[in-house]
C-alpha positions as CSV (number, residue, x, y, z in Angstrom):
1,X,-3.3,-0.4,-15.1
2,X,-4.6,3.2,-15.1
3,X,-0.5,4.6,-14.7
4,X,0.3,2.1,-17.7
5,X,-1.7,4.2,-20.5
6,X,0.0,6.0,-22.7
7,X,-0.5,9.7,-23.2
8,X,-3.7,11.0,-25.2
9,X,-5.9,8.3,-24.4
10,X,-9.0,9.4,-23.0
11,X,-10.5,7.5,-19.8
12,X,-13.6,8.2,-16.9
13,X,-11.5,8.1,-13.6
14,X,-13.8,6.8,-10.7
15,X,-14.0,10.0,-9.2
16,X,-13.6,13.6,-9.7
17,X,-13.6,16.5,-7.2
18,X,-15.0,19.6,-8.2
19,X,-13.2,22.7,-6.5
20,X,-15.1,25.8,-4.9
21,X,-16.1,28.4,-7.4
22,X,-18.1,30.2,-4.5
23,X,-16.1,33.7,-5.2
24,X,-15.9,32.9,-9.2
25,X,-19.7,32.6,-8.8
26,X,-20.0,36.2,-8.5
27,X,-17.8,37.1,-11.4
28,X,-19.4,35.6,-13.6
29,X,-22.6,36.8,-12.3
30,X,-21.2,40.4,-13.1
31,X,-20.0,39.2,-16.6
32,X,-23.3,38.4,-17.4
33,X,-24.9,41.9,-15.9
34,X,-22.4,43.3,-18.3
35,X,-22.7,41.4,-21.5
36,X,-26.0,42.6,-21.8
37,X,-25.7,46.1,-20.8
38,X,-23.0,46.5,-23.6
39,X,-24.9,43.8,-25.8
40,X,-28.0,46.3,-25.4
41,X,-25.8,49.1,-26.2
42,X,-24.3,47.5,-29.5
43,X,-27.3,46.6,-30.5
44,X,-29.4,49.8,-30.3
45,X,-26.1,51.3,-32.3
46,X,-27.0,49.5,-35.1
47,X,-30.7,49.6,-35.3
48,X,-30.5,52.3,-38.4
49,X,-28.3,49.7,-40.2
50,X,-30.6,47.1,-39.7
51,X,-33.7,49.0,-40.7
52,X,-32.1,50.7,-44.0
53,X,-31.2,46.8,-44.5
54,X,-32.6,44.0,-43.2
55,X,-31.5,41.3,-45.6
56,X,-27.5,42.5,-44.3
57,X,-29.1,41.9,-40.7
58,X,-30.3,38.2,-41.5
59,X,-26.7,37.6,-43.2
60,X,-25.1,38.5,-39.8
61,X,-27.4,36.7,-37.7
62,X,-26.4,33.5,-39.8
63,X,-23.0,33.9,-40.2
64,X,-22.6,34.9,-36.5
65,X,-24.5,31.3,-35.7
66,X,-22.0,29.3,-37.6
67,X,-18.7,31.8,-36.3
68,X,-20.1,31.0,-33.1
69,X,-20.4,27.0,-33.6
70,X,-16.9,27.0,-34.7
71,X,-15.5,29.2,-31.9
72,X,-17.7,26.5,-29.3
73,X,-15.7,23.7,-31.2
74,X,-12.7,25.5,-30.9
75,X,-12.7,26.3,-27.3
76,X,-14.3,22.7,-26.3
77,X,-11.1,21.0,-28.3
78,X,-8.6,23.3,-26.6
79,X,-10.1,22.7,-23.0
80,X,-10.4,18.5,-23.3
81,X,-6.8,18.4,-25.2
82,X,-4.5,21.2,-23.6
83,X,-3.5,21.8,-20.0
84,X,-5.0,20.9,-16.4
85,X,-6.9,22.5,-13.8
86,X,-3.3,23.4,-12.5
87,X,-2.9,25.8,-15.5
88,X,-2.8,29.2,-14.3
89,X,-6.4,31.1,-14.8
90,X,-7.9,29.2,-17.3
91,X,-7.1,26.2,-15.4
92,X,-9.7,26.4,-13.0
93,X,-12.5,28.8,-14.5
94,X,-12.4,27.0,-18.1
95,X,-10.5,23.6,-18.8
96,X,-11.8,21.9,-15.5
97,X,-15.9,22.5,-16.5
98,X,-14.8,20.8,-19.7
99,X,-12.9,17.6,-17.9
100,X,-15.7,17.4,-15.4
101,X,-18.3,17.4,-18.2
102,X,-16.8,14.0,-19.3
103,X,-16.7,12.3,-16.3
104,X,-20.1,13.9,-15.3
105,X,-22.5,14.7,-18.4
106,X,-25.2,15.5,-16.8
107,X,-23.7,18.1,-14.1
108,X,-24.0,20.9,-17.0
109,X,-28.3,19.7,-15.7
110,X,-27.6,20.7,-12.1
111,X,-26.0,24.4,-13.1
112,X,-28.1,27.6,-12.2
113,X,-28.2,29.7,-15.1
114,X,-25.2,32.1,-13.8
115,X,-23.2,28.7,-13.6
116,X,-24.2,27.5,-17.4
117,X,-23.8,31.1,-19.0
118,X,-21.4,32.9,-17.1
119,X,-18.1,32.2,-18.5
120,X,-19.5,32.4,-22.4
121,X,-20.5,36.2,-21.2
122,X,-17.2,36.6,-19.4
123,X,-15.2,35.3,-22.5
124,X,-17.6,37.5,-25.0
125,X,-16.6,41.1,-23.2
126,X,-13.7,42.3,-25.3
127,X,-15.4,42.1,-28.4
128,X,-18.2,43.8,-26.3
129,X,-17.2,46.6,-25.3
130,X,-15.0,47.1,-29.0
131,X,-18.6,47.1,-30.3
132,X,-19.9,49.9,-28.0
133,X,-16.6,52.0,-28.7
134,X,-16.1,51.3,-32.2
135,X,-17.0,54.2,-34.8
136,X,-20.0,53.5,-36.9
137,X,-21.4,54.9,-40.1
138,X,-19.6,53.1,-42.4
139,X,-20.9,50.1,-44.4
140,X,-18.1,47.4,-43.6
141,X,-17.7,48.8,-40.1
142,X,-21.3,48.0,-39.8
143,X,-21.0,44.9,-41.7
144,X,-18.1,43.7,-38.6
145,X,-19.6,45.0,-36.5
146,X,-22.9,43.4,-37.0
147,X,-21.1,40.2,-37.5
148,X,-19.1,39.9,-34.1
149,X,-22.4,41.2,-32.2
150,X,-24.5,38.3,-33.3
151,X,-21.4,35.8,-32.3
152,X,-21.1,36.9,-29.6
153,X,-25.2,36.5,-29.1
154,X,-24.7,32.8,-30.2
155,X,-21.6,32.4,-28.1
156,X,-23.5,33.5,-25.1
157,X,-25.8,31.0,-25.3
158,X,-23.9,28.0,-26.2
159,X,-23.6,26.3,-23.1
160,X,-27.1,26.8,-22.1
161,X,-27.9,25.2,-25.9
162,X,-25.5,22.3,-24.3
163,X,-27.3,22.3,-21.3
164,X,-30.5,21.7,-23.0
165,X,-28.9,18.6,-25.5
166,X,-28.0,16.6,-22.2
167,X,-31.6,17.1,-20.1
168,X,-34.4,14.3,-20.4
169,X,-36.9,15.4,-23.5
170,X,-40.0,15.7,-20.8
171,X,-38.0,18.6,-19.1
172,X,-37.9,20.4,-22.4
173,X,-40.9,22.6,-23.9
174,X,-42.4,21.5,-27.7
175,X,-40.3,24.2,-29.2
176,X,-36.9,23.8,-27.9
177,X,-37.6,19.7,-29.1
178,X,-38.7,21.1,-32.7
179,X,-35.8,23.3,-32.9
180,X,-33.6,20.0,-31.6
181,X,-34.8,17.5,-34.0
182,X,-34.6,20.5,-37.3
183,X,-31.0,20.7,-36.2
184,X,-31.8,24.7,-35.8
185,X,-29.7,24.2,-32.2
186,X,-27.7,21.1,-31.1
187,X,-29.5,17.8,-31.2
188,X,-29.0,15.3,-28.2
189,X,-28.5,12.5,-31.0
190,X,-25.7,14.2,-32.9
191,X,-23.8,15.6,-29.4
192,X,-24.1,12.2,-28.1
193,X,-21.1,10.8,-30.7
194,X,-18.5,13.5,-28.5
195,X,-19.4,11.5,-25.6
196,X,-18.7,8.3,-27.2
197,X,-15.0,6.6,-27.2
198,X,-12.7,8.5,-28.0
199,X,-13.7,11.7,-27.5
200,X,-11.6,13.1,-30.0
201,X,-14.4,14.0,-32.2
202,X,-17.9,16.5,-32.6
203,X,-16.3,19.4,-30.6
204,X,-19.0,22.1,-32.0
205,X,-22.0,22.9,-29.3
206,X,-23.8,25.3,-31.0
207,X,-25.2,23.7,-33.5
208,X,-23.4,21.2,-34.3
209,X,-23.3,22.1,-38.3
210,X,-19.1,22.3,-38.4
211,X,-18.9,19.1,-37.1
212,X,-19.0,17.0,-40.1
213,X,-16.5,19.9,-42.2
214,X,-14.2,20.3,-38.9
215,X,-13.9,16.4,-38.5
216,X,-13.4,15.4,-42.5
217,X,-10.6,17.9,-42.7
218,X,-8.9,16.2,-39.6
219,X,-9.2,20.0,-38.3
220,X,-8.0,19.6,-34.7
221,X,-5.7,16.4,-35.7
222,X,-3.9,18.4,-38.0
223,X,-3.7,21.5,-34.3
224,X,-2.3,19.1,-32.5
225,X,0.3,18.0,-34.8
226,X,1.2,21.2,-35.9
227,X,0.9,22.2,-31.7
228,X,3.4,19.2,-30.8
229,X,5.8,19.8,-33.8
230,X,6.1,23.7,-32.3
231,X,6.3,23.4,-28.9
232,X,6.6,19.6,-27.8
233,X,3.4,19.7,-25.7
234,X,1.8,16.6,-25.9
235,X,-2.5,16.4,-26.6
236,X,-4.1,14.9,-23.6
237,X,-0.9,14.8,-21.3
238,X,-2.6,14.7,-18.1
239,X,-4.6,11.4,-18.9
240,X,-4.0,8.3,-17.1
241,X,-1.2,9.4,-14.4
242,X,-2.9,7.2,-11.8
243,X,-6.2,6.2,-10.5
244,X,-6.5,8.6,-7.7
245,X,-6.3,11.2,-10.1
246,X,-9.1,13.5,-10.9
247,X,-10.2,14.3,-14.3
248,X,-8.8,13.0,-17.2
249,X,-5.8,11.7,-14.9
250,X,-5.3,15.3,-13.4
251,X,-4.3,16.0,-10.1
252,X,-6.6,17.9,-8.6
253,X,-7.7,17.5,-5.1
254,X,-8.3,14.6,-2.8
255,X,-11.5,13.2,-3.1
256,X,-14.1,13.9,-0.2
257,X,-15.0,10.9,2.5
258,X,-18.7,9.8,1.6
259,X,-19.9,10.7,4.8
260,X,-19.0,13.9,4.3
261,X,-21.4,16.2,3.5
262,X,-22.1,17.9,-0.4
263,X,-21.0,21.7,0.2
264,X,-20.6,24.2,-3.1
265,X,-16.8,24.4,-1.6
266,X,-15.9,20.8,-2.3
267,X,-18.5,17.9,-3.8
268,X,-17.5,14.2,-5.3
269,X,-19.2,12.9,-8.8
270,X,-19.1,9.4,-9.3
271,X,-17.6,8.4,-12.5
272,X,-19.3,6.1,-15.2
Protein backbone atom coordinates (compact mmCIF):
# COMPACT_ATOMS: atom_id res chain seq x y z
CA UNK A 1 0.00 0.00 0.00
CA UNK A 2 1.31 3.38 -1.29
CA UNK A 3 0.30 5.11 2.51
CA UNK A 4 2.26 2.05 4.10
CA UNK A 5 5.85 3.32 2.85
CA UNK A 6 8.00 4.64 5.05
CA UNK A 7 9.50 7.98 4.70
CA UNK A 8 12.48 8.59 2.11
CA UNK A 9 11.61 6.01 -0.20
CA UNK A 10 11.41 7.15 -3.55
CA UNK A 11 8.26 5.98 -5.84
CA UNK A 12 6.50 7.09 -9.60
CA UNK A 13 2.89 7.93 -8.38
CA UNK A 14 0.36 7.20 -11.37
CA UNK A 15 -0.10 10.65 -12.07
CA UNK A 16 1.16 14.08 -11.59
CA UNK A 17 -0.49 17.43 -12.24
CA UNK A 18 1.69 20.11 -13.38
CA UNK A 19 0.39 23.64 -12.15
CA UNK A 20 0.18 26.92 -14.37
CA UNK A 21 3.41 28.72 -14.74
CA UNK A 22 1.69 30.98 -17.50
CA UNK A 23 2.75 34.42 -15.37
CA UNK A 24 6.19 32.69 -14.19
CA UNK A 25 6.70 32.21 -17.92
CA UNK A 26 7.37 35.76 -18.31
CA UNK A 27 9.77 36.04 -15.42
CA UNK A 28 11.82 33.93 -16.43
CA UNK A 29 11.77 35.13 -19.86
CA UNK A 30 13.05 38.56 -18.30
CA UNK A 31 15.74 36.58 -16.25
CA UNK A 32 17.10 35.39 -19.25
CA UNK A 33 17.03 39.05 -21.13
CA UNK A 34 18.94 39.99 -18.13
CA UNK A 35 21.52 37.36 -17.62
CA UNK A 36 22.96 38.15 -20.68
CA UNK A 37 22.82 41.79 -20.68
CA UNK A 38 24.84 41.80 -17.35
CA UNK A 39 26.71 38.43 -18.63
CA UNK A 40 27.77 40.72 -21.73
CA UNK A 41 28.64 43.48 -19.41
CA UNK A 42 30.96 41.19 -17.06
CA UNK A 43 32.43 39.83 -19.75
CA UNK A 44 33.58 42.84 -21.87
CA UNK A 45 34.98 44.07 -18.20
CA UNK A 46 37.37 41.54 -18.29
CA UNK A 47 38.56 41.30 -21.80
CA UNK A 48 42.03 43.18 -20.83
CA UNK A 49 42.56 40.43 -18.14
CA UNK A 50 41.96 37.81 -20.48
CA UNK A 51 44.15 39.18 -23.28
CA UNK A 52 47.24 40.13 -20.87
CA UNK A 53 46.51 36.29 -19.84
CA UNK A 54 44.92 33.82 -21.47
CA UNK A 55 46.24 30.74 -19.72
CA UNK A 56 44.36 32.52 -16.27
CA UNK A 57 41.18 32.65 -18.71
CA UNK A 58 41.31 28.86 -19.67
CA UNK A 59 41.82 28.15 -15.75
CA UNK A 60 38.51 29.93 -15.02
CA UNK A 61 36.66 28.51 -17.79
CA UNK A 62 37.55 25.02 -16.26
CA UNK A 63 37.17 25.58 -12.85
CA UNK A 64 33.92 27.44 -13.49
CA UNK A 65 32.71 24.00 -15.43
CA UNK A 66 33.32 21.78 -12.54
CA UNK A 67 31.94 24.77 -9.70
CA UNK A 68 29.12 24.68 -11.92
CA UNK A 69 28.61 20.67 -12.05
CA UNK A 70 28.77 20.70 -8.39
CA UNK A 71 26.41 23.62 -7.77
CA UNK A 72 23.75 21.50 -10.51
CA UNK A 73 24.41 18.45 -8.10
CA UNK A 74 23.81 20.48 -5.25
CA UNK A 75 20.61 22.16 -6.22
CA UNK A 76 19.20 18.75 -7.99
CA UNK A 77 19.74 16.85 -4.39
CA UNK A 78 18.19 19.75 -2.40
CA UNK A 79 14.99 19.91 -4.83
CA UNK A 80 14.34 15.70 -4.94
CA UNK A 81 15.18 15.43 -1.03
CA UNK A 82 13.77 18.71 0.77
CA UNK A 83 10.31 20.28 0.80
CA UNK A 84 7.12 20.19 -1.56
CA UNK A 85 5.54 22.15 -4.07
CA UNK A 86 3.69 23.65 -1.01
CA UNK A 87 7.03 25.24 0.12
CA UNK A 88 6.76 28.89 -0.09
CA UNK A 89 8.61 30.33 -3.43
CA UNK A 90 10.81 27.78 -4.25
CA UNK A 91 8.03 25.38 -3.93
CA UNK A 92 6.55 25.95 -7.06
CA UNK A 93 9.28 27.70 -9.42
CA UNK A 94 12.10 25.07 -8.41
CA UNK A 95 11.43 21.73 -6.28
CA UNK A 96 8.23 20.83 -8.45
CA UNK A 97 10.32 20.87 -12.08
CA UNK A 98 12.65 18.51 -10.22
CA UNK A 99 9.68 16.02 -8.73
CA UNK A 100 8.00 16.17 -12.13
CA UNK A 101 11.24 15.26 -13.92
CA UNK A 102 11.05 11.81 -12.07
CA UNK A 103 7.78 10.92 -12.77
CA UNK A 104 8.14 12.46 -16.37
CA UNK A 105 11.78 12.37 -17.84
CA UNK A 106 11.21 13.22 -20.93
CA UNK A 107 9.01 16.54 -20.23
CA UNK A 108 12.49 18.54 -19.76
CA UNK A 109 12.01 17.31 -24.20
CA UNK A 110 8.76 19.27 -24.48
CA UNK A 111 10.22 22.69 -22.74
CA UNK A 112 10.73 25.85 -25.09
CA UNK A 113 13.97 27.14 -24.43
CA UNK A 114 12.58 30.05 -21.95
CA UNK A 115 11.08 26.90 -20.01
CA UNK A 116 14.53 24.77 -19.94
CA UNK A 117 16.88 27.96 -19.13
CA UNK A 118 14.89 30.31 -17.36
CA UNK A 119 15.23 29.55 -13.77
CA UNK A 120 19.24 28.72 -14.11
CA UNK A 121 19.36 32.62 -15.52
CA UNK A 122 17.00 33.62 -12.72
CA UNK A 123 19.00 31.82 -9.99
CA UNK A 124 22.52 33.15 -11.68
CA UNK A 125 21.54 37.09 -11.21
CA UNK A 126 23.09 38.01 -7.92
CA UNK A 127 26.32 36.98 -8.77
CA UNK A 128 25.54 38.84 -12.03
CA UNK A 129 25.04 41.86 -11.32
CA UNK A 130 28.08 41.69 -8.25
CA UNK A 131 30.23 41.05 -11.35
CA UNK A 132 29.13 44.23 -13.26
CA UNK A 133 29.39 46.30 -9.94
CA UNK A 134 32.39 44.81 -8.51
CA UNK A 135 35.79 47.00 -8.78
CA UNK A 136 38.29 45.50 -11.04
CA UNK A 137 42.02 46.02 -11.66
CA UNK A 138 43.33 43.84 -9.27
CA UNK A 139 44.68 40.32 -9.97
CA UNK A 140 42.59 38.18 -7.44
CA UNK A 141 39.55 40.38 -7.95
CA UNK A 142 40.00 39.45 -11.55
CA UNK A 143 40.85 35.96 -10.70
CA UNK A 144 36.95 35.83 -8.72
CA UNK A 145 35.65 37.46 -10.70
CA UNK A 146 36.57 35.54 -13.78
CA UNK A 147 35.81 32.43 -11.82
CA UNK A 148 32.01 33.19 -10.77
CA UNK A 149 31.46 34.59 -14.51
CA UNK A 150 32.25 31.32 -16.17
CA UNK A 151 29.92 29.43 -13.45
CA UNK A 152 27.55 31.19 -13.88
CA UNK A 153 27.99 30.62 -17.97
CA UNK A 154 27.99 26.81 -17.10
CA UNK A 155 25.10 27.17 -14.69
CA UNK A 156 23.13 28.77 -17.34
CA UNK A 157 23.21 26.18 -19.42
CA UNK A 158 22.85 23.20 -17.29
CA UNK A 159 19.39 22.34 -17.85
CA UNK A 160 19.54 22.75 -21.51
CA UNK A 161 22.84 20.23 -21.25
CA UNK A 162 20.03 17.98 -19.36
CA UNK A 163 17.63 18.60 -21.85
CA UNK A 164 19.90 17.29 -24.49
CA UNK A 165 21.06 13.89 -22.26
CA UNK A 166 17.26 12.77 -22.24
CA UNK A 167 16.30 13.49 -26.19
CA UNK A 168 16.58 10.47 -28.84
CA UNK A 169 20.32 10.62 -30.47
CA UNK A 170 18.70 11.28 -34.08
CA UNK A 171 17.31 14.74 -32.73
CA UNK A 172 20.87 15.63 -31.76
CA UNK A 173 23.58 17.16 -34.28
CA UNK A 174 27.23 15.10 -34.72
CA UNK A 175 28.81 17.50 -32.30
CA UNK A 176 26.62 17.69 -29.39
CA UNK A 177 26.81 13.35 -29.70
CA UNK A 178 30.82 13.79 -29.88
CA UNK A 179 30.84 16.06 -27.05
CA UNK A 180 28.26 13.38 -25.19
CA UNK A 181 30.16 10.30 -25.73
CA UNK A 182 33.95 12.43 -24.62
CA UNK A 183 32.07 13.10 -21.52
CA UNK A 184 32.96 17.05 -22.44
CA UNK A 185 28.88 17.60 -21.29
CA UNK A 186 26.57 14.97 -19.60
CA UNK A 187 26.33 11.65 -21.30
CA UNK A 188 22.72 10.01 -21.60
CA UNK A 189 24.50 6.67 -20.34
CA UNK A 190 26.05 8.02 -17.13
CA UNK A 191 22.59 10.43 -16.23
CA UNK A 192 20.62 7.40 -16.84
CA UNK A 193 22.00 5.65 -13.28
CA UNK A 194 19.91 9.06 -11.40
CA UNK A 195 16.97 7.72 -12.96
CA UNK A 196 17.48 4.32 -11.78
CA UNK A 197 16.08 2.92 -8.25
CA UNK A 198 16.71 4.71 -5.84
CA UNK A 199 17.33 7.84 -6.95
CA UNK A 200 19.53 8.79 -4.26
CA UNK A 201 22.46 8.95 -6.46
CA UNK A 202 24.35 10.97 -9.79
CA UNK A 203 22.78 14.37 -8.71
CA UNK A 204 25.54 16.44 -10.98
CA UNK A 205 23.92 17.64 -14.63
CA UNK A 206 26.56 19.36 -15.99
CA UNK A 207 28.84 17.17 -16.64
CA UNK A 208 28.55 14.62 -14.66
CA UNK A 209 32.44 14.61 -13.52
CA UNK A 210 31.56 15.05 -9.44
CA UNK A 211 29.45 12.29 -9.54
CA UNK A 212 31.77 9.52 -8.79
CA UNK A 213 33.83 11.99 -5.89
CA UNK A 214 30.26 13.40 -4.53
CA UNK A 215 28.88 9.78 -4.34
CA UNK A 216 32.20 7.85 -2.83
CA UNK A 217 32.36 10.41 0.00
CA UNK A 218 28.57 9.65 0.78
CA UNK A 219 28.42 13.66 0.11
CA UNK A 220 24.67 14.20 0.34
CA UNK A 221 24.17 11.05 2.87
CA UNK A 222 26.34 12.56 5.20
CA UNK A 223 23.65 16.49 4.33
CA UNK A 224 21.04 14.69 5.31
CA UNK A 225 22.21 13.33 8.42
CA UNK A 226 23.87 16.23 9.54
CA UNK A 227 20.30 18.13 8.12
CA UNK A 228 18.02 15.68 10.30
CA UNK A 229 20.38 15.77 13.41
CA UNK A 230 19.94 19.84 13.28
CA UNK A 231 16.65 20.45 12.54
CA UNK A 232 14.56 17.03 12.60
CA UNK A 233 13.37 17.40 8.94
CA UNK A 234 13.16 14.23 7.48
CA UNK A 235 14.84 13.50 3.56
CA UNK A 236 12.12 12.66 1.27
CA UNK A 237 9.14 13.37 3.69
CA UNK A 238 6.53 13.92 1.21
CA UNK A 239 6.95 10.39 -0.44
CA UNK A 240 4.27 7.88 -0.28
CA UNK A 241 1.36 9.80 1.68
CA UNK A 242 -1.19 8.21 -0.61
CA UNK A 243 -1.82 7.30 -4.11
CA UNK A 244 -3.74 10.27 -5.19
CA UNK A 245 -0.86 12.23 -4.33
CA UNK A 246 1.13 14.02 -6.88
CA UNK A 247 4.78 13.90 -7.04
CA UNK A 248 6.85 12.03 -4.93
CA UNK A 249 3.58 11.56 -2.59
CA UNK A 250 3.01 15.49 -2.55
CA UNK A 251 -0.18 16.98 -2.50
CA UNK A 252 -0.54 19.08 -5.16
CA UNK A 253 -3.63 19.46 -7.12
CA UNK A 254 -6.37 17.17 -8.22
CA UNK A 255 -5.66 15.41 -11.29
CA UNK A 256 -7.55 16.63 -14.53
CA UNK A 257 -10.59 14.35 -16.10
CA UNK A 258 -9.13 12.73 -19.36
CA UNK A 259 -11.54 14.23 -21.38
CA UNK A 260 -10.53 17.28 -20.47
CA UNK A 261 -8.60 19.16 -22.53
CA UNK A 262 -4.24 19.83 -22.24
CA UNK A 263 -4.16 23.71 -21.41
CA UNK A 264 -0.57 25.39 -20.20
CA UNK A 265 -2.83 26.22 -16.94
CA UNK A 266 -3.34 22.60 -15.77
CA UNK A 267 -2.00 19.26 -17.82
CA UNK A 268 -1.85 15.42 -16.50
CA UNK A 269 1.51 13.17 -17.18
CA UNK A 270 1.11 9.64 -16.86
CA UNK A 271 3.50 8.05 -14.65
CA UNK A 272 5.78 5.02 -15.55
Amino acid sequence: MPGAMAAGTPRKPATVAVPDTGRYYWVELAGIVAWVGLFAWALLRLVPAVVENPFWAVAMVMSGYVAADFLSGFVHWAGDTWGSYQTPVVGKALISGFRDHHVDELGITRHDPVDTNGNNCLIALPAMVFLVVVPIGNPWVDGLSGFLLMTAMWTMVTNQIHKWAHLPPEKLSPFLRMLQRSRIILDPDHHRLHHAEPYLSHYCITVGWLNPVLDGLGFFRGMEKAIQAVTGAVPRAANGEAEEFGVFGESIIPAIVESEPETRASRTVAGG
